[in-house]
Each structure stands twice: as structure tokens, then as C-alpha cells.
ROROBA-471840 format. One record per residue (C-alpha): residue number from 1; residue in one letter; x, y, z. Coordinates in nm, 2 decimals. Layout:
<rs>
i: NUM | aa: a | X: X | Y: Y | Z: Z
...
</rs>
This chain:
<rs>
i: 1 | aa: x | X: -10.23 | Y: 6.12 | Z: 6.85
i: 2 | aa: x | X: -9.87 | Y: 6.06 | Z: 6.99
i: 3 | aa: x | X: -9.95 | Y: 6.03 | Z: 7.31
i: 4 | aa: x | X: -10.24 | Y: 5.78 | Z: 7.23
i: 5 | aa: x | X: -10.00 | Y: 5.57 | Z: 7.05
i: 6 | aa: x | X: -9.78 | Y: 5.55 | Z: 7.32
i: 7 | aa: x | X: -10.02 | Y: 5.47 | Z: 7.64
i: 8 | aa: x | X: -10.14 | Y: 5.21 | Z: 7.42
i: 9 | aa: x | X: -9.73 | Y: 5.09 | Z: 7.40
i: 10 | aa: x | X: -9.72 | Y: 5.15 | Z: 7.75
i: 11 | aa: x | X: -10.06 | Y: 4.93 | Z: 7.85
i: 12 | aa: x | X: -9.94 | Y: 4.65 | Z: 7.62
i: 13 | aa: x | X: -9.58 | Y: 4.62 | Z: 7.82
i: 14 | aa: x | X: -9.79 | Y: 4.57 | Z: 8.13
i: 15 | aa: x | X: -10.01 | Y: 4.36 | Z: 8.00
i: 16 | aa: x | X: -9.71 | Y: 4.12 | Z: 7.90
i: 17 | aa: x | X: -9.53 | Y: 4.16 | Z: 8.26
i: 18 | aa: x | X: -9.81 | Y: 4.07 | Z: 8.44
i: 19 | aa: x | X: -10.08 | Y: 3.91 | Z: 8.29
i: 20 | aa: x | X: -10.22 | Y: 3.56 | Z: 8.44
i: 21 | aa: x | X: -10.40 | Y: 3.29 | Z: 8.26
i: 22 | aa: x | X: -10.69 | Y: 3.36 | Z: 8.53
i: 23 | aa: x | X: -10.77 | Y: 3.71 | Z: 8.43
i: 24 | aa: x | X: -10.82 | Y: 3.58 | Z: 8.01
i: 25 | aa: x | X: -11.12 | Y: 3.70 | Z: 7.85
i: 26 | aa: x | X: -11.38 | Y: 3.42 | Z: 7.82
i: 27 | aa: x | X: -11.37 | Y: 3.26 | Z: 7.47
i: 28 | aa: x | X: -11.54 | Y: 3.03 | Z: 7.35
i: 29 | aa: x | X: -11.25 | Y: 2.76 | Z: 7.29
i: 30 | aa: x | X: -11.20 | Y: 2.43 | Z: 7.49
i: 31 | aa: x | X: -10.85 | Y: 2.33 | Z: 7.60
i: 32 | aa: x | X: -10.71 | Y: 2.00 | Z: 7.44
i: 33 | aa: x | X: -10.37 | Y: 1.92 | Z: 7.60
i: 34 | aa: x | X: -10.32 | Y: 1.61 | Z: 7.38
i: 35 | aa: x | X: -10.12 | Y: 1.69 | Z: 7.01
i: 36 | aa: x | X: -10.42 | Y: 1.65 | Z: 6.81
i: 37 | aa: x | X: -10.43 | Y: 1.64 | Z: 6.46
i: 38 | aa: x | X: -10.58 | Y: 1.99 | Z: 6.45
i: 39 | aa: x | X: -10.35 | Y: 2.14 | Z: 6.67
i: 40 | aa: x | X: -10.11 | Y: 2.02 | Z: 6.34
i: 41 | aa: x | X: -10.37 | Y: 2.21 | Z: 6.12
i: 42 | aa: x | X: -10.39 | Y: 2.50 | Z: 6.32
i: 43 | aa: x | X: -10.00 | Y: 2.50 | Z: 6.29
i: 44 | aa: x | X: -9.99 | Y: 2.46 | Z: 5.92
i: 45 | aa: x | X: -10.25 | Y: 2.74 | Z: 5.83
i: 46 | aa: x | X: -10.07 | Y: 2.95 | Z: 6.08
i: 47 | aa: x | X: -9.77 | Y: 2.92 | Z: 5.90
i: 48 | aa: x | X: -9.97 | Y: 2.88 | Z: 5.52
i: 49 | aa: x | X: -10.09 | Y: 3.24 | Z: 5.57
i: 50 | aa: x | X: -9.78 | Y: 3.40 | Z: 5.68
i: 51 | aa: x | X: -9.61 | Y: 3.30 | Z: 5.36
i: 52 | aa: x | X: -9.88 | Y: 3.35 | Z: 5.15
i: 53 | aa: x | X: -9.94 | Y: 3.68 | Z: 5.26
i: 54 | aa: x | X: -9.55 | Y: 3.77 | Z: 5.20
i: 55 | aa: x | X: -9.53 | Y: 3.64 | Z: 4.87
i: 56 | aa: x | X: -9.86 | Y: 3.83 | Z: 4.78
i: 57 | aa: x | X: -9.65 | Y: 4.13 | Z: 4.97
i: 58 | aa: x | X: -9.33 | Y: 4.03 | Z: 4.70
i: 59 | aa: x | X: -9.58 | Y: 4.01 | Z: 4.40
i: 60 | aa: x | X: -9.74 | Y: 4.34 | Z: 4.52
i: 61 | aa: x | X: -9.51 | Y: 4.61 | Z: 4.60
i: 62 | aa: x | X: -9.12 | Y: 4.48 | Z: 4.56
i: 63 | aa: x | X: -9.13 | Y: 4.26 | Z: 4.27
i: 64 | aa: x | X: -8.87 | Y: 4.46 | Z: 4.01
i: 65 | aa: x | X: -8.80 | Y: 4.76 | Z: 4.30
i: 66 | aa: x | X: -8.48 | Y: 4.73 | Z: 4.39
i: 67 | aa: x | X: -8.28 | Y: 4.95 | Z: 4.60
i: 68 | aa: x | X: -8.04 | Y: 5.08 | Z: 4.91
i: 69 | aa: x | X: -8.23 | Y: 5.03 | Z: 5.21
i: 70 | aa: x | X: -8.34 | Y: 5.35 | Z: 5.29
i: 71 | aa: x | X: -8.56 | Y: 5.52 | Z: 5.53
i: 72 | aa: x | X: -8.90 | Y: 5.71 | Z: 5.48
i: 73 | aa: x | X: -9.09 | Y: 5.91 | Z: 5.76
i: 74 | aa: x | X: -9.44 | Y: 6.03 | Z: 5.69
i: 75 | aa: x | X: -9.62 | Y: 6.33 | Z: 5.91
i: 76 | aa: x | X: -9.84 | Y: 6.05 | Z: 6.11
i: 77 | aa: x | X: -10.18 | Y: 6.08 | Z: 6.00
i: 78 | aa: x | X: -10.12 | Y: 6.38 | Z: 5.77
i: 79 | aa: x | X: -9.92 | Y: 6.22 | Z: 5.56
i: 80 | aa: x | X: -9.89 | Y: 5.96 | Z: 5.27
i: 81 | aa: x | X: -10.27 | Y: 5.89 | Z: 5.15
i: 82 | aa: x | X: -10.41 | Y: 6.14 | Z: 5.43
i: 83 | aa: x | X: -10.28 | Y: 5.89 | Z: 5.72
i: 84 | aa: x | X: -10.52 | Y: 5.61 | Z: 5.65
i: 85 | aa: x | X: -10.24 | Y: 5.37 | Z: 5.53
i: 86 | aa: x | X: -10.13 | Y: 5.39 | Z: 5.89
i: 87 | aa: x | X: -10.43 | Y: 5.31 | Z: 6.05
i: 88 | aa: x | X: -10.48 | Y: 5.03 | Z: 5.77
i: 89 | aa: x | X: -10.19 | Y: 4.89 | Z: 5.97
i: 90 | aa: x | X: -10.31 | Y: 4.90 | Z: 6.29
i: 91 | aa: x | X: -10.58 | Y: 4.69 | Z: 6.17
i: 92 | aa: x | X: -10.41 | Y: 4.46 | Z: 5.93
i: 93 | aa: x | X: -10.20 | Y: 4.36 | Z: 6.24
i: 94 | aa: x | X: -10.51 | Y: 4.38 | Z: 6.45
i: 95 | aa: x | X: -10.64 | Y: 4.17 | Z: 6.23
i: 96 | aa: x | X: -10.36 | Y: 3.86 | Z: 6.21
i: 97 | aa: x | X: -10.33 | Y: 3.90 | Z: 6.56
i: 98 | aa: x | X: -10.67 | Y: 3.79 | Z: 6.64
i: 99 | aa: x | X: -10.66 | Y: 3.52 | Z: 6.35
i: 100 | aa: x | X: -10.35 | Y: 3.39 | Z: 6.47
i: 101 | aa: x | X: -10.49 | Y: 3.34 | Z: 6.83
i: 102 | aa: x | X: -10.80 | Y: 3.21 | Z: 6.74
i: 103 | aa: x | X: -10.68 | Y: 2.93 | Z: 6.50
i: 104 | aa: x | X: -10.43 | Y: 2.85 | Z: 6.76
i: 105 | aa: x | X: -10.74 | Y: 2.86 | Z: 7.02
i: 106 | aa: x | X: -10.95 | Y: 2.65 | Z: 6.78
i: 107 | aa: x | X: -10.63 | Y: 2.43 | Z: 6.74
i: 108 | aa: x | X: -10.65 | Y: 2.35 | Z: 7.14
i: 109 | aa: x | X: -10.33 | Y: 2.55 | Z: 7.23
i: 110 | aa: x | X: -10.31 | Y: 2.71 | Z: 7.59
i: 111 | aa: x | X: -10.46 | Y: 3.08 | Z: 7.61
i: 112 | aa: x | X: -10.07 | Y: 3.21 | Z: 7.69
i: 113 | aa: x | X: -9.93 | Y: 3.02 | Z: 7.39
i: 114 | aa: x | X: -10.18 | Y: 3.09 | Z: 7.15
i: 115 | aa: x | X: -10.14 | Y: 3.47 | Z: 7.28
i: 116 | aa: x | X: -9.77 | Y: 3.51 | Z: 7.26
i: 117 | aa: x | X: -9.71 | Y: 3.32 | Z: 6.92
i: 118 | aa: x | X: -9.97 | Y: 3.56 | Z: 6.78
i: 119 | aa: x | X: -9.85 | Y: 3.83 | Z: 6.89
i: 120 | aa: x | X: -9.53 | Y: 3.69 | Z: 6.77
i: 121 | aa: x | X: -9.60 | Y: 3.59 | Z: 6.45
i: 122 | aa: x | X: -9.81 | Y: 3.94 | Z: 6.40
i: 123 | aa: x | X: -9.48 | Y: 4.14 | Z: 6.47
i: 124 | aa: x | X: -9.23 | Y: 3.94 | Z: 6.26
i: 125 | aa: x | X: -9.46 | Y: 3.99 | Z: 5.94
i: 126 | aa: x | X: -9.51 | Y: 4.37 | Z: 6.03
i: 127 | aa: x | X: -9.14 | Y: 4.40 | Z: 6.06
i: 128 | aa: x | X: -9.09 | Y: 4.18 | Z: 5.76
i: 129 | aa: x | X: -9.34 | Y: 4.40 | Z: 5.53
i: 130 | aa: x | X: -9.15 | Y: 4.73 | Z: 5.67
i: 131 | aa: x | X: -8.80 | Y: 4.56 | Z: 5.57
i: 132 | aa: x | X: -8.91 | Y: 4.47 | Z: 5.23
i: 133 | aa: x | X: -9.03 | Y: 4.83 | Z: 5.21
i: 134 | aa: x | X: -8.73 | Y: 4.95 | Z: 5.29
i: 135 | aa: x | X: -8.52 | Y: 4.80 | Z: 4.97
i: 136 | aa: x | X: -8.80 | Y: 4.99 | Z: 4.78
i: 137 | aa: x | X: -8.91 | Y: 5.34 | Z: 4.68
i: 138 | aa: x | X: -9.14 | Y: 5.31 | Z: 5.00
i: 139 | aa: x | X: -8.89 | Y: 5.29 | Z: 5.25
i: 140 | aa: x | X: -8.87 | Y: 5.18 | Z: 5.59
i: 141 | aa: x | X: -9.07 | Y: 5.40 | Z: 5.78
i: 142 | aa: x | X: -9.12 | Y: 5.33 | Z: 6.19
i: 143 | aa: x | X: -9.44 | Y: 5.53 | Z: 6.19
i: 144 | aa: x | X: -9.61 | Y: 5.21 | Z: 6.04
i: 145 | aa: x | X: -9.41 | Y: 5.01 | Z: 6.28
i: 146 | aa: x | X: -9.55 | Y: 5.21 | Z: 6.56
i: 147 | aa: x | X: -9.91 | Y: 5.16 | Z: 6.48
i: 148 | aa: x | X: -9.86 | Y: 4.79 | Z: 6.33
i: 149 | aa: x | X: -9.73 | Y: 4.74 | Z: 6.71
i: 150 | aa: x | X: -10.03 | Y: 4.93 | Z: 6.89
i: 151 | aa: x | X: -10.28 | Y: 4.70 | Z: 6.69
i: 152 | aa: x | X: -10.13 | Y: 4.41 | Z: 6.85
i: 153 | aa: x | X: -10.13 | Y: 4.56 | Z: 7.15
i: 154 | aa: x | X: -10.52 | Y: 4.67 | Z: 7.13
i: 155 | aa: x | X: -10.59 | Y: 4.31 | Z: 7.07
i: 156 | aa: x | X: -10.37 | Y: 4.16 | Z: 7.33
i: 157 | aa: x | X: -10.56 | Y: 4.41 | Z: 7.55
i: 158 | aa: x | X: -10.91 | Y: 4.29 | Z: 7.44
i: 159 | aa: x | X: -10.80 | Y: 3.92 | Z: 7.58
i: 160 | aa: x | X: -10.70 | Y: 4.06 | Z: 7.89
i: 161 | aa: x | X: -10.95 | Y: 4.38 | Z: 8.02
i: 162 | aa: x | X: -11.30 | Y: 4.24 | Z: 7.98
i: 163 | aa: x | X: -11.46 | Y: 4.59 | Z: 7.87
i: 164 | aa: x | X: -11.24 | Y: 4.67 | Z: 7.56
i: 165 | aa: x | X: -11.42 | Y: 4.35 | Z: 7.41
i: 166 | aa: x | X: -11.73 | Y: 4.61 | Z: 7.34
i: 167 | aa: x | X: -11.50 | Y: 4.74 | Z: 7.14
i: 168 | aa: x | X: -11.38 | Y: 4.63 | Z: 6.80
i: 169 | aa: x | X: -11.23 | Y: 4.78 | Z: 6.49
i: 170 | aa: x | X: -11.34 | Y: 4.59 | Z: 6.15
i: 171 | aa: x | X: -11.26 | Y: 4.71 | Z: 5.79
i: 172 | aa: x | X: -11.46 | Y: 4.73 | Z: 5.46
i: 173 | aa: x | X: -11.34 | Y: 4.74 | Z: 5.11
i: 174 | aa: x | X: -11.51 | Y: 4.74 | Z: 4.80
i: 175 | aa: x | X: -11.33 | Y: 4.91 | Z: 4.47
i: 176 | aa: x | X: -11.53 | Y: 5.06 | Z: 4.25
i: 177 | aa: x | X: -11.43 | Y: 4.87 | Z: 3.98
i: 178 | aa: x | X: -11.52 | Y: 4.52 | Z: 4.16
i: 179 | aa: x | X: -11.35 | Y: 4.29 | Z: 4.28
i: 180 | aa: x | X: -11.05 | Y: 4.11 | Z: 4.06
i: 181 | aa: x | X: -10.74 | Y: 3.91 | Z: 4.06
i: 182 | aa: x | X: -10.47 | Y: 3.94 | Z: 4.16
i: 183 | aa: x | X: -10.56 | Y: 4.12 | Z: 4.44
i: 184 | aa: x | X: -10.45 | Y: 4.51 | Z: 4.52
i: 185 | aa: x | X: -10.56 | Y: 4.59 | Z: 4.83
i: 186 | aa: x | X: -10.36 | Y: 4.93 | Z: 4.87
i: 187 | aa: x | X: -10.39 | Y: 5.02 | Z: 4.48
i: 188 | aa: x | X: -10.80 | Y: 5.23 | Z: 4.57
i: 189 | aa: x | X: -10.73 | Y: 5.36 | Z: 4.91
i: 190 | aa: x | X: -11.09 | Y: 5.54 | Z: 4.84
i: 191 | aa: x | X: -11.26 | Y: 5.20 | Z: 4.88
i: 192 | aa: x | X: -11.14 | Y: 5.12 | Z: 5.26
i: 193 | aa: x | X: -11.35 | Y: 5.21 | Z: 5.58
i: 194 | aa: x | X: -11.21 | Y: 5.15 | Z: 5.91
i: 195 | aa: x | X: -11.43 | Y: 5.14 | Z: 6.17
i: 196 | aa: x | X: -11.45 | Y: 5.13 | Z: 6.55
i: 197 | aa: x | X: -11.77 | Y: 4.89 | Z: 6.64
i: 198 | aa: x | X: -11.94 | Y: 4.96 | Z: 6.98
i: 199 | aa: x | X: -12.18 | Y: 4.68 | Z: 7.19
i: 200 | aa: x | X: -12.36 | Y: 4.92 | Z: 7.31
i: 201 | aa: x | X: -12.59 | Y: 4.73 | Z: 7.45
i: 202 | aa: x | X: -12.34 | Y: 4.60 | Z: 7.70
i: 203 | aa: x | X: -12.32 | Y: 4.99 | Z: 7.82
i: 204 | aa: x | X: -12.66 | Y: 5.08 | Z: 7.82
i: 205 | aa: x | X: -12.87 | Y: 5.12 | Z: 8.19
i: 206 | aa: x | X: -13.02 | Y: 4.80 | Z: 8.30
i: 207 | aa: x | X: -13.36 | Y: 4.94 | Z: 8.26
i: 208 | aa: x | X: -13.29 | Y: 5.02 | Z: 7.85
i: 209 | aa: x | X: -13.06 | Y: 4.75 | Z: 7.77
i: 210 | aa: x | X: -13.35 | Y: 4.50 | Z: 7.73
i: 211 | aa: x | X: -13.47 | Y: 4.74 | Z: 7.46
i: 212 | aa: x | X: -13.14 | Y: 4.73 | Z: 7.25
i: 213 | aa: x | X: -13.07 | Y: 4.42 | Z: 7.07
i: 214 | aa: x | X: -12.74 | Y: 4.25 | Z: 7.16
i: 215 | aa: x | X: -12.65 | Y: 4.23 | Z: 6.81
i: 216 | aa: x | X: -12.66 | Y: 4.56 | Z: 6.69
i: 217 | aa: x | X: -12.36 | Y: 4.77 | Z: 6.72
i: 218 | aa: x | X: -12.32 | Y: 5.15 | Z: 6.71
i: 219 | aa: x | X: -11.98 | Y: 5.18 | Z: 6.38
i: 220 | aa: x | X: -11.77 | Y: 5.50 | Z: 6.38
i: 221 | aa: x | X: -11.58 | Y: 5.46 | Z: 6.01
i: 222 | aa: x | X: -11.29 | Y: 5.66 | Z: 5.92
i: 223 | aa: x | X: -11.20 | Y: 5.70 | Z: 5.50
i: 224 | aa: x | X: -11.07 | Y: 5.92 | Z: 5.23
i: 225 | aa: x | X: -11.25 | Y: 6.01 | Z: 4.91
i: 226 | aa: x | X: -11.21 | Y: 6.22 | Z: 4.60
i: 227 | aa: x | X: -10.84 | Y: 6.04 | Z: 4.50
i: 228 | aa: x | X: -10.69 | Y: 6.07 | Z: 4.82
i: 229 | aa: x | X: -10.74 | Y: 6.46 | Z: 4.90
i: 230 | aa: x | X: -11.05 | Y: 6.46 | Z: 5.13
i: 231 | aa: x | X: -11.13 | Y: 6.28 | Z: 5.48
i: 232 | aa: x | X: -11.45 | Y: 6.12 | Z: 5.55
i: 233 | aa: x | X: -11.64 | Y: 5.98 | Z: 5.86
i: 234 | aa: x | X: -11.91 | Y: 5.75 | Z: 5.87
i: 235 | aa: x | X: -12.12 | Y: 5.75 | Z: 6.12
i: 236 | aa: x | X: -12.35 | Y: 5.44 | Z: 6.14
i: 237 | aa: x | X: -12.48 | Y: 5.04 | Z: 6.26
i: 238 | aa: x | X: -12.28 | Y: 4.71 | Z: 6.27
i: 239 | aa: x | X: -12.41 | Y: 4.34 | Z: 6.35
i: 240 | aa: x | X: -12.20 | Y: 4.11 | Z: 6.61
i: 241 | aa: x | X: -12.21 | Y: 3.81 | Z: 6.45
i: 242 | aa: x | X: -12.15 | Y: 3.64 | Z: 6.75
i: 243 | aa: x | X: -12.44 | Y: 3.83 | Z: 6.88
i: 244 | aa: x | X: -12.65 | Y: 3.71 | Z: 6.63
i: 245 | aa: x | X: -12.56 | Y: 3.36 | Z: 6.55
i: 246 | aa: x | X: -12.47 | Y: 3.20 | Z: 6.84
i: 247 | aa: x | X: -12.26 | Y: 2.89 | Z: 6.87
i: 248 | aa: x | X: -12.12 | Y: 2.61 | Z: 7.09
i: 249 | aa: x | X: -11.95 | Y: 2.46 | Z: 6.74
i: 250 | aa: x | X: -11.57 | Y: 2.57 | Z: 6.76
i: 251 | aa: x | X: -11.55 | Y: 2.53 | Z: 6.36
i: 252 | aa: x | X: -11.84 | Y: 2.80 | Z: 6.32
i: 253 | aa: x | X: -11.70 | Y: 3.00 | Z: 6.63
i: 254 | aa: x | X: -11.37 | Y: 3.03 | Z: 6.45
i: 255 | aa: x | X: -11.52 | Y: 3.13 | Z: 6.14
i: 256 | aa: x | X: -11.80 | Y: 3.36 | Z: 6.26
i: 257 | aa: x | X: -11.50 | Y: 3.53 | Z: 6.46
i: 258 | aa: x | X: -11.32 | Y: 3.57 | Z: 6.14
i: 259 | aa: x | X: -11.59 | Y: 3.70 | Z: 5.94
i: 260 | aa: x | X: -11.68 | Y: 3.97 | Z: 6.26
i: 261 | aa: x | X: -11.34 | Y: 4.15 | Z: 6.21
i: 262 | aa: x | X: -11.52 | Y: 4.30 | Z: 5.89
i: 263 | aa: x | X: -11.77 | Y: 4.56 | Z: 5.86
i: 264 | aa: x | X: -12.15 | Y: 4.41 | Z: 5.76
i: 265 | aa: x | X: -12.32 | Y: 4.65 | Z: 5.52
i: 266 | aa: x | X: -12.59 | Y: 4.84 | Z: 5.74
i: 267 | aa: x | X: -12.72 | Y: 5.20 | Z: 5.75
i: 268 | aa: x | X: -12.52 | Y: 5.49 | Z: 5.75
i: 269 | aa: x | X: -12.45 | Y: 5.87 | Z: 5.72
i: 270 | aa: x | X: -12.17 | Y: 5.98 | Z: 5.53
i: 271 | aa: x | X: -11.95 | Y: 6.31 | Z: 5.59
i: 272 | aa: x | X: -11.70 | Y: 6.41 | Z: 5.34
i: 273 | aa: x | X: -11.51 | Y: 6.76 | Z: 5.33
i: 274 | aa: x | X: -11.63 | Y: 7.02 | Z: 5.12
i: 275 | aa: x | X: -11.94 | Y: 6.74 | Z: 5.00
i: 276 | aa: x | X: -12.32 | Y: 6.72 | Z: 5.19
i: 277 | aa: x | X: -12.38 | Y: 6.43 | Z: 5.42
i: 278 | aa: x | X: -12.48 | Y: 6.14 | Z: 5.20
i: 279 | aa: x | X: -12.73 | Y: 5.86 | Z: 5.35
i: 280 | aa: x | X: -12.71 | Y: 5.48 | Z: 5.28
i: 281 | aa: x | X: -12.96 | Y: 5.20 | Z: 5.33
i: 282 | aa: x | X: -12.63 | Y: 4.98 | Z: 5.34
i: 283 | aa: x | X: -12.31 | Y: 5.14 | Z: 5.36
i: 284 | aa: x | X: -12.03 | Y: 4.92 | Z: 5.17
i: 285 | aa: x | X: -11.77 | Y: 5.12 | Z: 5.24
</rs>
């Protein structure tokens, strides 16, 4: 797992040395050079979200939890919750990476600016959540750090090596007690599902690709069941919403982009330890 981590680390360094505007992934967006008022919107809900999401981080987890900084260290993925906190953030900076850059994109910022302010802005509030951690019971712990960093870096990747674009990870989450407010997030662990989504159409032989439709992906899901003390894998379908609605509109592009970092309910086999393989008509998570 280590070593994955870090040739991820490694690939993202490169990327940032060398990269060129001419080798960007294709996407979607139309240059506007001019200050336009939505490349002031873009700016604003850039900067909207990041504080949002840290005062929903405050009201969440530090809110009355004082302490010394201090330091935590977990066993990777064999630790706290059974490891799928970490890769929760791998996604969740994944996941404002790709936001970031495509507000900024829909905003008409350059391909390099949009990709280093996201990346940017994707780091400072991974580092900010593992601070406020760290004045907590939680503790600073550079494990997160190290996958909150390799999500970025799997995303910057994507804009830059046309073939890991077949390849996206997505999340599903849906508590068995419905959905309420405020929001916990991290309080069910049981209801998340990440998954790694697959075009597999795109790597198909000529002569069957015709045969596959362009929409349907093939979704690995990873989760935990039973409070915490068993894994599970999920082994099922996924649409690409860009597949399936396609778009010249920028507004609809920018939210069918967003809505395509989560998982659509679709078919599905289950595999939990110690539990028979369960079957779903639409897996939820």
C-alpha cells in the first residue's frame, strides 16, 4: 500500500515540473480571457465552500474539544474504522480538487490556473482539517495527510495522462436512518461506498466496443459493515453521466460533472466477511 502511495507522490511531482498547457485533457470548457462576471462567481463559490465546509468541520468535530496539539498515527488501512476513513480522504480531496477546477474552468480561468489554485485550495483545507484535528482527541495524523495529498494528485493526473480519465473514483452514502440535519458525514461509517468506476468501453477491442454502451461503467466499491468490524467489496455497474447526457451547455457540463463524482444506484453483488454474497437490483451503498 506504501509503495502505491508513494509512486502516486512521485507521478504527481513530475506532473507539476513538467506539465504543458498542450498535453491537458480535453474538457469541455471554453477559455474567456476577459474578467467576466462569472469568473467573479466562480471565485466567490470557490471561496463560499471552503469556509463553509470548515465551519461545518468546527460544528462537527472540534466544537467544545479542546486540547495540546498532539499527534495520532493509525496502522494505514488497518486502523481507525478499518482504514476506510483514509481512503474517505483520498476522495474527499479528490473530490474538491475536481470541483475546484471545474468551477474555475466553468468560470473561464486558464487550464494551469484553474489546476494549480485547486490543487492549492484542496491542500490548504486538508491541512487545515488535520490541524484542527490535531487540538482535538483526533490528533494530527500524517497518514490522512498522505492520502488527502495522493487524491490530489490522482486528479491532477487525470488532467494530464489521457487514459486515467477511464478511471474515476465516486462515493455513496446513505445512513440507515435517512438523511437529516445537520449533517454527520463521518458519524455511520457503515453507510459509505467508495468506488473505483471503469469506461470500459474505452478499453474494449474495436470489434466489441460497439456492443458496450459508452455509458455504462464497470464499479469496484470498497466499505465496512457490522459497526465497523468487517470489510466489504462491491462488485458492480455505474452510469457516466457525461456518457449519457451529453452537453455543449457549460452550466449543465459543470453540474453533470459534479453530480458524476457520486455513485448512481445500479446492480450489484455484495461480499461481506464471515456474511454470503448479497445481490441488489440498485445498490445504494
Amino acid at each position: 500500500m506504501m509503495r502505491a502511495v508513494v509512486i502516486v507522490l512521485l507521478l504527481f511531482c513530475v506532473s507539476l515540473s513538467s506539465a504543458q498547457d498542450s498535453i491537458f485533457v480535453t474538457d469541455g470548457f471554453q477559455l474567456k480571457p476577459d474578467f467576466t462576471s462569472r469568473k467573479v462567481v466562480s471565485t466567490v463559490a470557490i471561496g463560499g465552500l471552503l469556509v463553509t465546509s470548515l465551519i461545518w468541520s468546527y460544528d462537527t468535530w472540534w466544537r467544545d474539544a479542546g486540547r495540546e496539539f498532539n499527534f495520532k498515527t493509525e496502522n494505514w488501512l488497518n486502523g481507525y474504522f478499518l482504514g476506510i476513513d483514509k481512503i474517505g480522504h483520498f476522495y474527499t480531496s479528490y473530490f474538491y480538487f475536481n470541483t475546484f477546477r471545474n468551477v474555475m474552468l466553468w468560470g473561464g480561468y486558464e487550464r494551469s490556473t484553474a489546476d494549480w489554485w485547486a490543487a492549492g485550495a484542496a491542500a490548504f483545507f486538508a491541512l487545515a482539517i488535520e490541524v484542527g484535528d490535531g487540538v482535538t482527541p483526533y490528533g494530527f495524523d500524517y497518514q490522512d495527510i498522505v492520502f488527502n495529498f495522493a487524491g490530489i494528485g490522482y486528479g491532477w493526473l487525470q488532467t494530464r495522462v489521457p487514459f486515467l480519465t477511464h478511471f474515476d473514483i465516486k462515493w455513496s452514502y446513505v445512513p440507515p436512518e435517512g438523511y437529516k440535519l445537520p449533517v454527520r458525514i463521518t458519524d455511520n461509517y457503515d453507510a459509505h461506498t467508495y468506488w473505483l468506476t471503469c469506461d470500459i468501453d474505452k478499453l474494449l477491442p474495436s470489434s466489441v466496443e460497439p456492443y458496450w454502451p459508452d455509458f455504462l461503467q464497470i464499479a469496484v466499491g470498497v466499505g465496512v459493515d457490522d459497526k465497523v468490524t468487517k470489510r466489504e467489496l462491491v462488485v458492480g455497474f455505474d452510469l457516466n453521466l457525461e456518457e449519457l447526457f451529453h452537453t455543449e451547455n457549460e452550466d449543465l457540463l459543470l453540474i453533470e460533472r459534479t453530480v458524476n463524482m457520486f455513485h448512481v444506484p445500479a446492480p450489484a453483488i455484495k461480499f461481506t466477511e464471515t456474511k454470503e454474497p448479497r445481490y441488489y437490483l440498485f445498490h445504494r451503498n
